[in-house]
C-alpha positions as CSV (number, residue, x, y, z in Angstrom):
1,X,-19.5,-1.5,-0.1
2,X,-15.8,-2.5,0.0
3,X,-14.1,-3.8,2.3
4,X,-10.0,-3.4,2.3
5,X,-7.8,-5.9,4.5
6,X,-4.2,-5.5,4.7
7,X,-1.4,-7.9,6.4
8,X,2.4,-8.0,6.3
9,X,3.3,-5.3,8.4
10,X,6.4,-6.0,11.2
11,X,9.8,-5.2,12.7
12,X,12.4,-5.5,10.4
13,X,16.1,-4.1,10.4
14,X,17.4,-1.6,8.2
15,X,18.2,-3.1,4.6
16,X,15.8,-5.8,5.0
17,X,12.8,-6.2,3.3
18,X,9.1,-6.9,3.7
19,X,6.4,-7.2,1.9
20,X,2.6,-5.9,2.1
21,X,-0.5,-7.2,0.9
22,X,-3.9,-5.7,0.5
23,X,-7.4,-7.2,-0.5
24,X,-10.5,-5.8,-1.9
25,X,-13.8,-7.1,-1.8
26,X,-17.0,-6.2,-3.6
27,X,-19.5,-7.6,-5.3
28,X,-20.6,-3.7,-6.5
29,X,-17.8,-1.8,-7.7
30,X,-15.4,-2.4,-10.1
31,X,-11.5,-1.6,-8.5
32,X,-9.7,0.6,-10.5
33,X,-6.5,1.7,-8.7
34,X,-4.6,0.3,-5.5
35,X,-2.7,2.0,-3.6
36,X,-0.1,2.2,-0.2
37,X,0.0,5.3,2.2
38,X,1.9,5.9,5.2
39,X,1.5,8.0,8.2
40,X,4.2,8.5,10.4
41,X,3.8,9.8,14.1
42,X,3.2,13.5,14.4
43,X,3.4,13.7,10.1
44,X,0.7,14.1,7.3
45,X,-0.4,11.1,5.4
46,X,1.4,10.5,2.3
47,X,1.2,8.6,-0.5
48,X,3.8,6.0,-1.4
49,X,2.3,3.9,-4.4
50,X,-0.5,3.1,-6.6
51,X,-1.1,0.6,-9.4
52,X,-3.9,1.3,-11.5
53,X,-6.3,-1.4,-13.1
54,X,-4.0,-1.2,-16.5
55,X,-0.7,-1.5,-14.7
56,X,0.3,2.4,-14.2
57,X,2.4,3.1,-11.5
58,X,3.1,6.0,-9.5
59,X,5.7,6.2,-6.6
60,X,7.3,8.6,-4.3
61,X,10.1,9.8,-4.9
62,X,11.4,8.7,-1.3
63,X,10.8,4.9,-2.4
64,X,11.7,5.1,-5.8
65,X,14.0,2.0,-6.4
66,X,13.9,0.5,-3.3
67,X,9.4,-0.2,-3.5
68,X,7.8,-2.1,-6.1
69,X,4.0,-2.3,-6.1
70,X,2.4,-5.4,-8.1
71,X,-1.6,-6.7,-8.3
72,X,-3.6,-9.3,-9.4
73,X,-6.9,-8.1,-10.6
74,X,-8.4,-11.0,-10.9
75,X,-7.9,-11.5,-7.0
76,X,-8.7,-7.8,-6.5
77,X,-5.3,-7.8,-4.2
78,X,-2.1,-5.4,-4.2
79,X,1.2,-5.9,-2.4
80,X,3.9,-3.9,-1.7
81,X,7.3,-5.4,-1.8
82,X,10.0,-2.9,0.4
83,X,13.4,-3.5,0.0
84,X,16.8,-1.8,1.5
85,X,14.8,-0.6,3.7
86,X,15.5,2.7,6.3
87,X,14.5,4.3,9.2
88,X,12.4,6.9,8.3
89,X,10.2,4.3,6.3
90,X,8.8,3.7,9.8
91,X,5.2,4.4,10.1
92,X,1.6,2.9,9.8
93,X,0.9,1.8,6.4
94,X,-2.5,2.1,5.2
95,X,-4.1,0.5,1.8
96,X,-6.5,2.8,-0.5
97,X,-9.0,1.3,-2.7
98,X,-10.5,3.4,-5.3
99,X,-13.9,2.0,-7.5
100,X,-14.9,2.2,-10.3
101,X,-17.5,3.8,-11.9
102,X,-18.1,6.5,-8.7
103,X,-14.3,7.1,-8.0
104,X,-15.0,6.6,-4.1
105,X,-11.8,5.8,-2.0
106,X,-12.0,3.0,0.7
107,X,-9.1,2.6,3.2
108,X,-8.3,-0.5,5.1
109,X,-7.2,-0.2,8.7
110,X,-3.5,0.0,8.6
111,X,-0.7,-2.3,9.5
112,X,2.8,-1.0,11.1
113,X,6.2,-1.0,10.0
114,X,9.1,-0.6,12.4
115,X,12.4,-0.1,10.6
116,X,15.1,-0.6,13.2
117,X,18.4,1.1,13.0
């Protein structure tokens, strides 16, 4: 099993900054990618970034610029550094964990971010 802990979430005021962090631990699996959703209230789910285990990244095109997702394998942890940051970034932020060799998804249990205008 995995087990996927996230911290750093908060109120902060537009064009400030915040930063996530996410931890994975196994003693099974092998991570392969980290990543950060969000779900805001009465949306869908979306992704916002992912770092695979060679140092890919993917983000949306809503945070492009402005988000910067980093990891240390070693540590098995990913963070999520926001920066200039707006309203509608508001929402529950959740952490993925996908494993290797299986490709099963584990999700940690969210953590809020309040942008205030």
């Amino acid at each position: 099993q995995v087990q996927v802990v996230e911290s750093g979430g908060g109120l902060v005021q537009a064009g400030g900054s915040l930063r996530l962090s996410c931890a994975a631990s196994t003693s099974i699996f092998s991570v392969n990618a980290m990543g950060w959703f969000r779900q805001a209230p009465g949306k869908q789910r979306e992704l916002v970034a992912r770092i695979t285990n060679d140092d890919s990244t993917y983000y949306t095109d809503a945070v492009k610029g402005r988000f910067t997702i980093f990891r240390d394998n070693a540590e098995n942890t990913a963070y999520l550094q926001m920066a200039s940051l707006k309203s509608e970034d508001t929402a529950v932020y959740y952490c993925n964990v996908r494993v290797h060799p299986l490709g099963l998804e584990y999700w940690g249990q969210g953590t809020q971010v309040t942008v205030s205008s």
